[in-house]
Every structure is written in C-alpha cells, then in structure tokens.
N, C-alpha and C positions, 0 to 999 in steps of 0.2 A: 232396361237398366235405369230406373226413373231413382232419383236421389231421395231420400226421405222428406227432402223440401218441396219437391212435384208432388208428393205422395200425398202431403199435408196441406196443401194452399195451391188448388187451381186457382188463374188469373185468368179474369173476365176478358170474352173478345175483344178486341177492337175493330173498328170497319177500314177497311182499304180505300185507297187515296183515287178517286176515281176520275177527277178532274185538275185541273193545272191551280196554282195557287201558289200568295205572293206571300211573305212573311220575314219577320226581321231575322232571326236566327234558324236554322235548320241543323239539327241533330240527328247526324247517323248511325241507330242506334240504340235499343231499347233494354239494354241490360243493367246493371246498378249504375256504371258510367254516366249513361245516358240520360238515365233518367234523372239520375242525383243533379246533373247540370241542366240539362231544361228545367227541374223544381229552384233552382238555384235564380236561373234568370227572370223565370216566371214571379218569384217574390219582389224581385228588382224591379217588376213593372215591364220588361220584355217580351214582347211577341216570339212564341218559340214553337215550334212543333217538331213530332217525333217521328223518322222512320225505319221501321225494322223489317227487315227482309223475313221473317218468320214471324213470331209471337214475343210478347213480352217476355223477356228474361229466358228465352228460348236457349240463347247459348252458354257463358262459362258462370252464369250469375246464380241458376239454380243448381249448378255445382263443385262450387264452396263448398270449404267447411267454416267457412263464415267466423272468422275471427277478427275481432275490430282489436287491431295492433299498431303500436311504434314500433316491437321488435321483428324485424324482419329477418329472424336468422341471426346468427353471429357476425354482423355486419359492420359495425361502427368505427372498430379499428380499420376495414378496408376503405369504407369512405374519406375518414379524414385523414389516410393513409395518399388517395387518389384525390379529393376533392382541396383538402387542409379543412382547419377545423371550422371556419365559418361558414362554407355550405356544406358540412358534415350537420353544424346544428341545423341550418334550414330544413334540412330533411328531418332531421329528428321532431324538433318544433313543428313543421306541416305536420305530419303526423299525430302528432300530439292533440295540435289545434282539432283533426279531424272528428278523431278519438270524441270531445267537447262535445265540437257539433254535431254527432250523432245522440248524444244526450239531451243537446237542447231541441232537435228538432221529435225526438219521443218524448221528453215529459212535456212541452208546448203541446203535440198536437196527440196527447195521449195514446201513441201506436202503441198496441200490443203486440209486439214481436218479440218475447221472451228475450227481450235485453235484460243479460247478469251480468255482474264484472265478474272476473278472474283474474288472476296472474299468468302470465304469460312466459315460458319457461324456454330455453335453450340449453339439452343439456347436451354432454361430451365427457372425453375416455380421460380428457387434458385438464388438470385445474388449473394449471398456473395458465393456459389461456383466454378458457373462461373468466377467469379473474378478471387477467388483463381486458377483455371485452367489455366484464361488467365495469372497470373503473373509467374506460375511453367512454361509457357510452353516459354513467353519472357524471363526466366531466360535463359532458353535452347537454344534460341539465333533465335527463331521463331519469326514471323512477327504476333505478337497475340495482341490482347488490348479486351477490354471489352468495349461494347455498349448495350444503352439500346432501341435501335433504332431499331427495326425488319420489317420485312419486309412479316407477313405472315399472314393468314387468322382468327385468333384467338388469345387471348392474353398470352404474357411470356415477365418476371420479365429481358429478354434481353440475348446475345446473345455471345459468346468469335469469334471472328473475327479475321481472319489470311487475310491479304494483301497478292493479287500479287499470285494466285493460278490460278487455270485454269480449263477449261472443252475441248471437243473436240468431232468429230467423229471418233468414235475409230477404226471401218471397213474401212472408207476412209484411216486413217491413216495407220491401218496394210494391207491395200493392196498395198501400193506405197513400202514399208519394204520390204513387204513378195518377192516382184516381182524378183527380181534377186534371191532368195535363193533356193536351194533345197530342195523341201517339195511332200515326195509321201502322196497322202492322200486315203482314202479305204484301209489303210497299219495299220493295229493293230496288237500291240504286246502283243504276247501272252505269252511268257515266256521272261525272265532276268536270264543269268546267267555269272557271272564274267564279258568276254568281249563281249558277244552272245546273241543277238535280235533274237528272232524267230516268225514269221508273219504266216499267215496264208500259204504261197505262195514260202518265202523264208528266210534268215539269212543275218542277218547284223553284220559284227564286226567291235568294234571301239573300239580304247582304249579308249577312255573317256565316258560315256553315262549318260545323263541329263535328269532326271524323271518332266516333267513339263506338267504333265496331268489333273492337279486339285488335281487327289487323286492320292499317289503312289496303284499301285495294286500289289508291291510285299510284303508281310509282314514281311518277316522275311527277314534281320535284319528291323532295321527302326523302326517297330512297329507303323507308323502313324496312322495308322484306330485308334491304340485306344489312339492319345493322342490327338486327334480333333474331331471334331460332323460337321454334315452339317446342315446351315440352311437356309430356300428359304425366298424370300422375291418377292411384287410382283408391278409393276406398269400399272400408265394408262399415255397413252398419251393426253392430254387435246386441243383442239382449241379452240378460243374464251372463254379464261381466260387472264386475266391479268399476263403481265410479271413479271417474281420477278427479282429483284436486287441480284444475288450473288447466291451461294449455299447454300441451308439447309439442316442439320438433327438436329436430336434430340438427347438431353444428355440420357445417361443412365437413367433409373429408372421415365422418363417422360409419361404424359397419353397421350399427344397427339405424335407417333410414326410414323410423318408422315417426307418423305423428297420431298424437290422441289427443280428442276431446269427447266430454260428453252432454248430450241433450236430451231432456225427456226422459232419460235411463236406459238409453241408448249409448255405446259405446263405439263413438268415430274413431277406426282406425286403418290411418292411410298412410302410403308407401309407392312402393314399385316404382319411380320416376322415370322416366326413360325422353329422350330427342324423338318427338313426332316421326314417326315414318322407323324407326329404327327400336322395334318389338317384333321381327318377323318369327323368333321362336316361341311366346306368346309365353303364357303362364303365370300373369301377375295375381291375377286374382288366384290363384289354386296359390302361387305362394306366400300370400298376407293369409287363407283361409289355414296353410298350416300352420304360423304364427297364431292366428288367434286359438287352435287346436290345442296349443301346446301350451300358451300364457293363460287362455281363460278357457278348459278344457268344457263347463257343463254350458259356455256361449251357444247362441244359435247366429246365425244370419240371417238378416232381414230387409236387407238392402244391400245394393254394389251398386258404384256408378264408377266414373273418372271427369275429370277435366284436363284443360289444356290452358296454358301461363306461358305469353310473350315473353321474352327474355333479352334484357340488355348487354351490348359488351359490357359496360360498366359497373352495370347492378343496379343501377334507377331508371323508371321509367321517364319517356317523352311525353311531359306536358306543359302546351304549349301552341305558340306559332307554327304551321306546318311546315312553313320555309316562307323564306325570304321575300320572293316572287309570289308570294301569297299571301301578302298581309291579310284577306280577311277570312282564311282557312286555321283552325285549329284543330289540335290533334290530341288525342290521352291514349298511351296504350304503351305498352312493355310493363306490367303489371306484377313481373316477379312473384308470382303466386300472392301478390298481397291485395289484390285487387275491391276487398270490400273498403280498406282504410284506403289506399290511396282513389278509389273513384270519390271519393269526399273530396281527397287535397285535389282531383279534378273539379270538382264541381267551382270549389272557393274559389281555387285560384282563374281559373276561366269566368267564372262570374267578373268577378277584379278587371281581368283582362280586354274580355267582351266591354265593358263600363271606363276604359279609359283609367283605372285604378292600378298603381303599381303596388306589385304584392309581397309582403317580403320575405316569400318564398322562392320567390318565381326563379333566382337564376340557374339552382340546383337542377331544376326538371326539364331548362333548357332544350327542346328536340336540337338547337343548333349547337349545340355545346360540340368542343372538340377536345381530348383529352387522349393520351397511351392507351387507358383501358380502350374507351372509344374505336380508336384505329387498327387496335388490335381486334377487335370483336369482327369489326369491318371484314380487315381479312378473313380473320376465322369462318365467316358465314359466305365470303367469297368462295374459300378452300371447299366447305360443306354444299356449295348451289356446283360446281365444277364437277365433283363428284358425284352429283343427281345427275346430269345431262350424259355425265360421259358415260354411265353405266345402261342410259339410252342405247346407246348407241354401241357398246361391247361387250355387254353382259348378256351371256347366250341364257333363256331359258334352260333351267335344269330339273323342269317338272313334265311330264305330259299330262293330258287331262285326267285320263285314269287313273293318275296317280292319288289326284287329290283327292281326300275323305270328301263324304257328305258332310256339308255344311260348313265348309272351309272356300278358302280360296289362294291364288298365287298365279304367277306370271310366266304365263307358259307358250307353246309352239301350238297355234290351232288358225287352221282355216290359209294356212300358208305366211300367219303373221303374229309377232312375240304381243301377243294380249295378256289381260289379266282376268279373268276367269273366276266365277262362284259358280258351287255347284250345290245345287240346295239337297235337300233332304231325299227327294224325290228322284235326284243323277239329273235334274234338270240343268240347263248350263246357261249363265250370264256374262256374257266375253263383251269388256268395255276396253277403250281405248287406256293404254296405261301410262299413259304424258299425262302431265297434268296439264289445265289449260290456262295457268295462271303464266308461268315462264319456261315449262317446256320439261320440268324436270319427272324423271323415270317416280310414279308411285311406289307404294309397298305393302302389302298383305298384313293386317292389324289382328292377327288370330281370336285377340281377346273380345274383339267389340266390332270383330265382322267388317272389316271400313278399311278404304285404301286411303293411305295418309302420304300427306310429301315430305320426303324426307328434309326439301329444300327449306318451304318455307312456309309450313304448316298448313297448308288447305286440305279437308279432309273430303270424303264421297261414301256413303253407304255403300254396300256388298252390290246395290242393282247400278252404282256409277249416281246416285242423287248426292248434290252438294248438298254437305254436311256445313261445311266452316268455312270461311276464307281467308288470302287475299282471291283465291280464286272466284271467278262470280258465275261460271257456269258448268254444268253439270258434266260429264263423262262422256263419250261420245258410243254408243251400242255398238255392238259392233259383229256383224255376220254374215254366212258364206257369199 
C-alpha cells in the first residue's frame, strides 16, 4: 500500500549511527517535523543531527495528502471560542507565517516539488454556519469568505474558502531539505534521559534534544499518550476522474466525510476516519471504492494508502517545552491531520526557542497549556486507556483459529492462552502476544491493512507482531506451544 509519493520519489539511504557522539541539538525524528527543524537550526549556525528509527519520511510524512493550509477544518469559531481571540489569531498567523515560508524556502532554493496554490475549501449541509466560520476566521485576519459555489460530487448548502493556500509533493520537497543535513536512519532511540540518547548500537549527547517522532515514547514527564488518541484515515488515488478546482474537506458533524484533491491528474480521494485500534469490521477502502464507483464511474485506482494524525483534546497541537522538569527537551506532535503546515510552525517556532528568541506564536502551542477542552480530553483518553486494559483482562475470545479466513487475523483461545493470531494464505499461523508493550493495553485486528493497532494510544505492529509506529518501542512478543 505505497502512497503515490513512495511511488514517485525514493529517498536516498542514509548510514546508521555506529559510534557514540556528542552534538548540540539532537532530533527524533526523520519525517517533515524533523527534518523541517534540523534544516531550520542548521541555517541558524546549529550543530544538529537526525535520528530515525527507520528511513527517512518512513512514517505519516509520505502519507499526506499534502496540503499546505491555515484552514484546518471549521475551526476558528472553536478556537477563539476556547482560546479568545488573541491566541485564536496566533494560530491562525503561525500558520500563515508557515504557508510564507514554504515559498520562500522553494523559490530560494529552487525545489521542484510541484508547489501550486489552490483555495482551500470547507464545505457543509449549514450556511448560516459556514458563514459564521468564514466571518470568525476574516476577523482573524485570514483570507476566508463564504461561497455557495462547490466543486464536488454531491450537494452542500456551500463552502468557507481561504485564497492563496497551497498543495505540493511533500518527499520531492523534503528530499531536496533533507540532502545536506545529518540524519542516521536504522538509528532508534531507545531510552531519554536528561542529556543522553541511547540507540540500539550507541549514545548521543546533546544539550538540546527535539522529540518529533509523531508520538513522544517517553511518558513521564509530558504525559502525551494520555492527553491525545490516534486516528487513521484512508485514501485512494483516482485516474480518469475529473479534476477538482481547490482543496476539499469536510466540516465537522457532516455525512458525507469525504476529502479531494488532485495531482498530476490524479484524483485524491479520502475518508473512512476512524480511533486507531477501533476498525475491527474493516471495509474502508471497498467503501471510498464504492464512492468513487458511483461519483466517477469510468475511474480506475491506482493507489490506496492511509495515515494516522495525533489528536488534541483541544484541537491544537504541542509545540514546545516538553515540561517543566526539562527545560532542554522539546516536543512537536498532536498534528490534527495538518501536519505539513504545522511541521513549519514547528520548525520556526523551535528554531526561536532553541536561540533564546521569543516567538509570538509560541503561547497557543503551549504543551503546558491547561484549559476545559484540555482537561476534558485528559479524561476522555483516561476513559479510552481503562477500557483497553479492562478488556485484557474480561473480554473472552470469541473466535477459534479455524474460524478465521486466510489472510486475516483476530484474538483468539490457542495454545491454552487469549493470543492474537494471523493465518496467512497457506493456514499457516502467527500467534503474538496481544498487550501492547507500550502500557499494557488489549490490541486489535486492523482487517484493512493487516496490523494490530492499540486502541489506547496508537502503537501499531504488522500481521507477524514487527513495530509499525509508536509510543511503543518494541516489537510483539511470538508466541508458541
């Protein structure tokens, strides 16, 4: 399930970290985040290097759909609803700013990564809200109006439209970035402690070091795992569909949850969202394949992937200080699916940061911010981790092995103990431990993409038990008679 952006732009090895080494900044982290903020420091005159537990852009980087945006959804009235309207505009202006500096660093360093602008659309069933959206977010000093003008395969009451936004290819982009910086990749870190990286292999110290993995995997301090949830979302790539004008999603609390854009003449169209771990009847892709069947009947498919987007109780992501107790640890991650425009407002505002620069972004993205939404989220992902364990621990198997098809899997009674089980093609059987080994919580059977995923707090593991994602950092445990 390679994205049409692995399809189009392999990235050059890098060599693995094979001896101990000392350095000012250390970056966890090789995906746009990452990279975007070691190219950030490194212009600053910063000693910085990169480590990535796989390969470059390995995990949610080459699958985007790569929209360089201010609008993140129908968002604006919740912001300055929860924030008020002074760090409603911070975020809106970082974003903005971001937006800039993806242009100045392509027409500077001439990348060809098929940067176009577009308009960037939210539409919905409601006008009078979308209005209201559009007018909260031009208060904010955003390029937004309301049209009733759409541009998609079924009907809505119209759409809040932001001018002068953009799309691009994000691996062409971060390969031309990545090229002069320092990045061991095959290099996972396995423990954090003060100034001390410790790998598989060997030790890195740095006084500064920059968690921009997706998920932090250290818990304490921070607490991240429980004040975010993961959740995957999946595309197809379309030919021979009609181009859309602009970028689409969809407002909150709409039936139809689908998004487009297109590239190349290619038609990105994605949907199905769903909470990590919580897809056990599987079917996302057979149902966007009936959608596209029925909107653009002579389409082919020529691509499926998905990704997976941390998710804030409040709706912005943590960037920033990691806590308190760690003045020289920082952190970027809760991405809300916007992850190409805000790994920018990471890079800036951490550059600022790292240099002693106050940024006048910086208080929105606060990791230590406390706020209703905040507290509530807290709970909420409290309620959702309670529910991973205790299902450990009372939820009987209600599969036997024979039950399961070839090429499927699920959590079943075998060998005298509740495993989870693939059974590949051949009735061969792969029974892994089914805790996850990040906090303990019961996995779950991903039908669509083969992978047991946690329902708690997003760590994923291929069909044979190999970590896929974390906060988890090791693998499945095999498991037989």
């Amino acid at each position: 399930m390679k994205s049409i952006w692995s399809k189009t732009c392999p990235m050059r090895e890098r060599s693995t970290l094979s001896g101990d080494i000392q350095t000012e900044v250390a970056v966890i982290g090789a995906g746009m985040a990452g990279v975007l903020i070691a190219a950030a420091l490194a212009e600053a005159g910063i000693r910085v290097v990169v480590l990535e537990a796989d390969r470059i852009a390995s995990g949610q980087t080459r699958n985007t759909t790569a929209k360089i945006t201010s609008q993140h959804g129908a968002i604006y009235r919740k912001l300055t609803d929860t924030f008020g309207k002074d760090k409603a505009q911070q975020y809106a202006m970082a974003n903005e700013a971001a937006l800039a500096e993806y242009r100045r660093m392509i027409e500077k360093n001439g990348i060809d990564c098929d940067f176009e602008e577009q308009c960037a659309n939210v539409y919905g069933n409601d006008a009078k809200i979308l209005r209201a959206e559009a007018e909260r977010a031009a208060a904010l000093g955003l390029p937004a109006s309301f049209t009733e003008q759409t541009d998609l395969p079924f009907p809505a009451a119209g759409a809040v439209r932001f001018a002068h936004q953009a799309q691009f290819h994000p691996l062409k982009f971060l390969k031309a970035v990545s090229e002069p910086l320092t990045i061991y990749e095959h290099t996972r870190v396995q423990t954090v402690t003060e100034h001390r990286l410790v790998t598989e292999r060997c030790t890195v110290t740095a006084e500064k070091i920059v968690f921009a993995c997706h998920t932090p995997f250290v818990n304490f301090p921070g607490l991240f795992f429980a004040r975010m949830h993961q959740e995957r979302s999946y595309v197809l790539a379309l030919e021979n569909a009609p181009p859309m004008d602009g970028m689409w999603i969809f407002a909150d609390g709409e039936q139809n949850r689908y998004s487009f854009r297109t590239w190349n003449g290619l038609l990105l169209l994605g949907g199905g969202g769903h909470r990590c771990g919580e897809n056990s009847a599987g079917g996302r892709y057979d149902a966007l394949r009936k959608r596209a069947m029925e909107w653009y009947p002579q389409s082919r498919e020529v691509a499926h992937w998905s990704a997976q987007d941390g998710m804030t109780g409040d709706g912005v992501p943590y960037i920033g200080q990691y806590a308190s107790s760690r003045p020289d640890w920082y952190v970027a991650t809760g991405f809300q699916k916007w992850g190409m425009t805000t790994s920018m407002v990471a890079a800036m505002f951490l550059k600022d940061s790292i240099n002693g620069k106050k940024n006048p972004y910086a208080d929105v993205f606060s990791p230590g911010r406390l706020n209703m939404k905040t507290v509530s989220g807290v709970l909420k992902e409290g309620g959702q981790s309670v529910k991973g364990l205790t299902r450990r621990f009372f939820q009987i198997p209600a599969e036997a092995v024979n039950a399961l098809s070839p090429g499927q899997g699920g959590i079943v009674s075998l060998y005298g103990k509740k495993l989870g089980v693939y059974k590949d093609t051949d009735g061969s059987l792969y029974p892994v431990d089914v805790v996850c080994p990040h906090l303990g919580c019961q996995l779950a059977w991903n039908p669509d993409e083969k992978s047991w995923d946690c329902p708690c707090h997003g760590s994923r593991f291929d069909r044979f038990g190999r970590l896929i994602s974390g906060p988890a950092q090791t693998e499945l445990q095999k498991k037989s008679p």
